[in-house]
C-alpha positions as CSV (number, residue, x, y, z in Angstrom):
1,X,110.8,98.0,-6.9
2,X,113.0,96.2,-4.7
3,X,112.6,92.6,-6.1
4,X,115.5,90.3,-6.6
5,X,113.8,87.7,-8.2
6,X,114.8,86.9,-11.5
7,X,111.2,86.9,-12.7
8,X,111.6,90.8,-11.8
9,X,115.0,91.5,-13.0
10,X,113.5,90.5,-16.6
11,X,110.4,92.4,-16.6
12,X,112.9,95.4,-15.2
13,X,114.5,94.4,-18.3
14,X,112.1,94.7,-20.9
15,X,110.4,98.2,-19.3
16,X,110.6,100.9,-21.9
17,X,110.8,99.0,-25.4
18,X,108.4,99.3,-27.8
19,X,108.1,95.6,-28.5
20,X,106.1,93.8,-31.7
21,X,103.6,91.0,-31.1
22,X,106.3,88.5,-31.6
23,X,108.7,89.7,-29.0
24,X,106.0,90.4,-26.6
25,X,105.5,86.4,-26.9
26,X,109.2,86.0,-26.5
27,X,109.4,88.1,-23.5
28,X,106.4,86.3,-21.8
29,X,107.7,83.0,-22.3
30,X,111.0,84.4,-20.8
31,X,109.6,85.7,-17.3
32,X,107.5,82.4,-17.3
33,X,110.6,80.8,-17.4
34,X,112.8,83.4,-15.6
35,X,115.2,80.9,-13.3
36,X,116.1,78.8,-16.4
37,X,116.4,81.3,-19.5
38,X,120.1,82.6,-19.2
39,X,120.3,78.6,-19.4
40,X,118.8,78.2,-22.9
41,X,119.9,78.6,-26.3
42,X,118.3,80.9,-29.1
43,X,117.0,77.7,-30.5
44,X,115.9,76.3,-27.2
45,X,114.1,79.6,-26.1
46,X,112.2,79.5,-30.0
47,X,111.1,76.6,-29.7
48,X,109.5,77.4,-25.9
49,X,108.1,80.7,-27.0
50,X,106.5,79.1,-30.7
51,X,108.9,81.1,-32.7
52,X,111.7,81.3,-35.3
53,X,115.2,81.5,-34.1
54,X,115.7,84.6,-36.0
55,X,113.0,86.6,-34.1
56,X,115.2,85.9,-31.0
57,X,117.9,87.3,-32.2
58,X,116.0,90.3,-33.3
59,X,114.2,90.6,-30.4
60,X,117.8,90.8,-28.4
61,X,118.8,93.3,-30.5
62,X,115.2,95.4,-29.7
63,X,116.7,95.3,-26.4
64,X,120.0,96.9,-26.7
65,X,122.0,93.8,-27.4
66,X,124.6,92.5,-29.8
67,X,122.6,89.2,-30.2
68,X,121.6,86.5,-28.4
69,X,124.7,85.4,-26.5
70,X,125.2,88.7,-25.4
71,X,121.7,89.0,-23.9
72,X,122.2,85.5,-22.0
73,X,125.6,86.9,-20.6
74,X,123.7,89.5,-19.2
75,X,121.3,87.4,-17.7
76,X,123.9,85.0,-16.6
77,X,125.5,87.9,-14.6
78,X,122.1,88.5,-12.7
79,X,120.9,85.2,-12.5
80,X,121.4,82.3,-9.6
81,X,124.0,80.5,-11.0
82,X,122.3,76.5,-11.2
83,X,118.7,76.1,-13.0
84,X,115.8,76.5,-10.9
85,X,115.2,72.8,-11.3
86,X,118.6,71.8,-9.2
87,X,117.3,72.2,-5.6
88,X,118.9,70.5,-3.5
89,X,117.0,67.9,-1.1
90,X,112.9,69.2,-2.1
91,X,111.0,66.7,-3.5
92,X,108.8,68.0,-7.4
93,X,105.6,69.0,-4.9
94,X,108.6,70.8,-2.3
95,X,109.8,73.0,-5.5
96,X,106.2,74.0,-7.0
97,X,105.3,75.0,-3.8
98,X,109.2,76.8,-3.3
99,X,108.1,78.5,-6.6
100,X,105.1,80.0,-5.6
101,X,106.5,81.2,-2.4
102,X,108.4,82.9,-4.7
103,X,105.8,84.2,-6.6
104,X,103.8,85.9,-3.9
105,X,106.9,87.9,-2.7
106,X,107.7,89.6,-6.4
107,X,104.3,90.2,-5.4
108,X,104.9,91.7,-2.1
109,X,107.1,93.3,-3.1
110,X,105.3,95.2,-6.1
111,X,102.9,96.2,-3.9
112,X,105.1,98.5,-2.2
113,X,103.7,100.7,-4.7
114,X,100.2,101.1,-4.2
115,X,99.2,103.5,-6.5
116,X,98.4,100.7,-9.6
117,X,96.0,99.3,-7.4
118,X,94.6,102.0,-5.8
119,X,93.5,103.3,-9.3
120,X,92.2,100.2,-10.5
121,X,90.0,100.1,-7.5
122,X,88.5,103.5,-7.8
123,X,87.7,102.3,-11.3
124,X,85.8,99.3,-10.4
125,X,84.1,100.7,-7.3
126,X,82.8,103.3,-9.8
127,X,81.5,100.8,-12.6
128,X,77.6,100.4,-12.3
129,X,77.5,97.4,-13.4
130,X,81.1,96.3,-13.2
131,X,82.1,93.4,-15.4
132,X,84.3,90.5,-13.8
133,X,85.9,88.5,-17.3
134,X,87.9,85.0,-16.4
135,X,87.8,82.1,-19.0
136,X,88.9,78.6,-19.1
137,X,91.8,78.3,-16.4
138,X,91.0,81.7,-15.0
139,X,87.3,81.3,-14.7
140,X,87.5,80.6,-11.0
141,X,89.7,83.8,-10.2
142,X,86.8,85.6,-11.9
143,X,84.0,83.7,-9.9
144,X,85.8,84.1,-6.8
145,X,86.5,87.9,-7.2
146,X,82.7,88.7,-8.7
147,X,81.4,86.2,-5.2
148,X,82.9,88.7,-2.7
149,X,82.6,91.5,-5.0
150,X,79.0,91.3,-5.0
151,X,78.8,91.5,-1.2
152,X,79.9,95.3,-1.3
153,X,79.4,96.4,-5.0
154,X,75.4,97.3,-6.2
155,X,76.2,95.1,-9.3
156,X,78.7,92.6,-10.5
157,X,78.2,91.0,-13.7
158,X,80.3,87.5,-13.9
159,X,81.6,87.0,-17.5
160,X,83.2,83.0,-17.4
161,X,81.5,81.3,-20.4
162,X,82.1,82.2,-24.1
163,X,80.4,82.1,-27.3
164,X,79.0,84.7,-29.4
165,X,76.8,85.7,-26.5
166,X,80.0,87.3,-24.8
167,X,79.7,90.6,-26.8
168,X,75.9,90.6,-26.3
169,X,76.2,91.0,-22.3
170,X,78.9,93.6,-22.4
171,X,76.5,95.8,-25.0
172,X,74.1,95.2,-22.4
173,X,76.3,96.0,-19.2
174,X,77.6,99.1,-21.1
175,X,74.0,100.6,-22.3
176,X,73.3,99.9,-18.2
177,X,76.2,102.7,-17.2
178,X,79.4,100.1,-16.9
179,X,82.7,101.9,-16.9
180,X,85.0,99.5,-16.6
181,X,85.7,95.5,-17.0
182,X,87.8,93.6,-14.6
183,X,89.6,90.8,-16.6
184,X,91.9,87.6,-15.3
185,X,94.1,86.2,-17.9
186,X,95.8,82.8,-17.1
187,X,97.5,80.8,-19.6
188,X,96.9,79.3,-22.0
189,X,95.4,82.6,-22.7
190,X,92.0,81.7,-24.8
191,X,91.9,83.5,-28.1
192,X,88.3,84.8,-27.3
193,X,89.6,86.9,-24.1
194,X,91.8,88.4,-26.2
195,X,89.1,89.7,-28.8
196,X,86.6,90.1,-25.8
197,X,89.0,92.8,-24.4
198,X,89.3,94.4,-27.6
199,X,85.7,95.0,-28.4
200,X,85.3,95.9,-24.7
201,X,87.9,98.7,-24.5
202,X,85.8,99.4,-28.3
203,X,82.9,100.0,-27.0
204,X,84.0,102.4,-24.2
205,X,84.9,100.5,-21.2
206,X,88.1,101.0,-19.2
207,X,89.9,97.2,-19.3
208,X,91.6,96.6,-16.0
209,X,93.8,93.0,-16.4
210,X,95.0,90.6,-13.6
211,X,97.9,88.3,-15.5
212,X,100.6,86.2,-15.2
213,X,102.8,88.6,-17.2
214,X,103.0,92.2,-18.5
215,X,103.8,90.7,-21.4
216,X,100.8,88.3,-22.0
217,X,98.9,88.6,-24.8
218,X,96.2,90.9,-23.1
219,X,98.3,93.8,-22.4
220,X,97.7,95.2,-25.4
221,X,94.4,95.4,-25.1
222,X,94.2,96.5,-21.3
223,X,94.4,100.3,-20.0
224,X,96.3,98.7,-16.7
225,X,97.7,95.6,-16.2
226,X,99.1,94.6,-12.8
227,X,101.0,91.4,-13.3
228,X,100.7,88.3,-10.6
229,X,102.9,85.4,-12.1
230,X,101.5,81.9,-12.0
231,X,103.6,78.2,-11.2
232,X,104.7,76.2,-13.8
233,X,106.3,73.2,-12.0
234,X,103.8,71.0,-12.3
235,X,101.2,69.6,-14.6
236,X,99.1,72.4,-14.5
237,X,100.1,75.9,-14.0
238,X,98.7,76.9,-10.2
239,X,97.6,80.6,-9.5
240,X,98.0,81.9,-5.7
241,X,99.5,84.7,-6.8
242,X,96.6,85.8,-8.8
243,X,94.3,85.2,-6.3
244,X,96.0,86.9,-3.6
245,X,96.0,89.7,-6.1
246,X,92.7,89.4,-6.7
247,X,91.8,89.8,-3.1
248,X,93.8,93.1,-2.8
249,X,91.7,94.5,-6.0
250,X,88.8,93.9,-3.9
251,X,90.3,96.0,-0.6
252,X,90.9,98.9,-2.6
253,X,87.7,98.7,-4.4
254,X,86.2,98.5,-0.6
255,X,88.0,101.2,0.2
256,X,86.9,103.3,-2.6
257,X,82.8,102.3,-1.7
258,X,81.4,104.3,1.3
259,X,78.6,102.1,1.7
260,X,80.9,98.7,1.6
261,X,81.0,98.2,5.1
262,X,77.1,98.9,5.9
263,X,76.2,96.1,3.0
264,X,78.9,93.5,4.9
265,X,77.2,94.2,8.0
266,X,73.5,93.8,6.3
267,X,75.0,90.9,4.7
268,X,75.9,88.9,8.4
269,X,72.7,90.0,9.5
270,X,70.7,88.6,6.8
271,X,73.0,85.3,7.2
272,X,72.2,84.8,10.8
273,X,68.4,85.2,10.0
274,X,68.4,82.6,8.0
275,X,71.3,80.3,9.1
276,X,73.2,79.8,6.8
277,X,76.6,79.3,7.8
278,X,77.0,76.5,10.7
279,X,79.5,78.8,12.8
């Protein structure tokens, strides 16, 4: 992947290490963080990723490092040389929006692979039903993607309210034929998406992941995860890349339907019928 950005050069980084929960924690906080890790001290980065200076330290080593300061002179080395909160002249809203610019090109420019994408389609196009899961602050990636899904796929189960009837409707979806469930994980990453996941992939079904980070706390408990990172420069975290993503998912599922384009054209037919769009 030819990605620059220094939320990239870290997840470049961490590729091929078998990492415990804890440093998978450490390493997620990092890419959320990318521009202003090789910035931080050991105690500093703890405290961001909720965990003991020590298990930084550790986790540097896991990574091929002497310690901690060695790590951040790495990072130094490939990193802009300011913060990313020092641009010059752009207002708080200029930089959030700066940020996610940058976000949908380490997009871009994972997508010049295809293949991760591709396979995750053929997956969901062959789900009957296919499960779309998104709680909390990814609930309306979920409803979005199960909307237009629904257009072109037989049967799209929407999964974006918990409680202990979450495990009842993915029994039911997989005694119906489903294959495989779609997740979106956003943080803060609820704890019941997590389990959800786990006694999805349990009972059989193939867990496909839209998140922030291939280190979020989902990956372990999803059989492909294709990473879209979200903005953190402003109260609440905001999510274009994710969506974009979640709109590419949905080509190559298209693609992977034969009958997708026949049910869009029903679909505008049935609309005009009965009005209901003003154009």
């Amino acid at each position: 992947m030819n990605d620059s950005s220094p939320a990239a050069r870290l997840q470049q980084l961490f590729e091929g290490h078998r990492l415990t929960p804890t440093q998978r924690r450490i390493a997620h906080c990092m890419v959320r963080r990318a521009a202003d890790v090789p910035f931080l001290s050991s105690v500093e980065l703890a405290e961001l990723a909720g965990v003991s200076q020590p298990s930084v330290t550790r986790f540097a080593v896991a990574l091929g490092f002497d310690g901690y300061p060695a790590l951040r002179r790495h990072l130094r080395e490939v990193a802009p040389t300011e913060p990313a909160g020092d641009d010059d002249g752009f207002t708080e809203y200029q930089q959030a929006v700066h940020a996610e610019i940058e976000n949908l090109r380490h997009l871009a420019a994972m997508l010049a692979d295809p293949a991760p994408v591709e396979r995750a389609g053929r997956r969901l196009a062959a789900s009957r039903p296919l499960l779309v899961l998104g709680l909390r602050a990814a609930s309306s990636q979920a409803r979005g993607f199960a909307y237009f899904a629904a257009k072109v796929h037989p049967d799209v189960r929407l999964l974006d309210e918990g409680g202990t009837m979450l495990a009842d409707r993915i029994d039911a979806a997989r005694r119906a034929g489903a294959s495989a469930l779609l997740c979106f994980a956003l943080p803060r990453h609820p704890k019941e998406v997590v389990e959800a996941l786990a006694y999805a992939r349990s009972a059989g079904l193939s867990v496909v992941t839209v998140a922030d980070s291939a280190f979020a706390p989902v990956a372990a408990h999803s059989d492909l995860l294709i990473p879209a990172a979200v903005g953190t420069g402003l109260a609440f975290d905001t999510a274009c890349a994710p969506m974009m993503l979640g709109r590419v998912l949905l080509e190559a599922m298209c693609d992977d339907l034969p009958d997708a384009q026949a049910r869009l054209e029903d679909f505008d037919t049935r609309a005009a019928e009965r009005g209901l769009f003003t154009e």
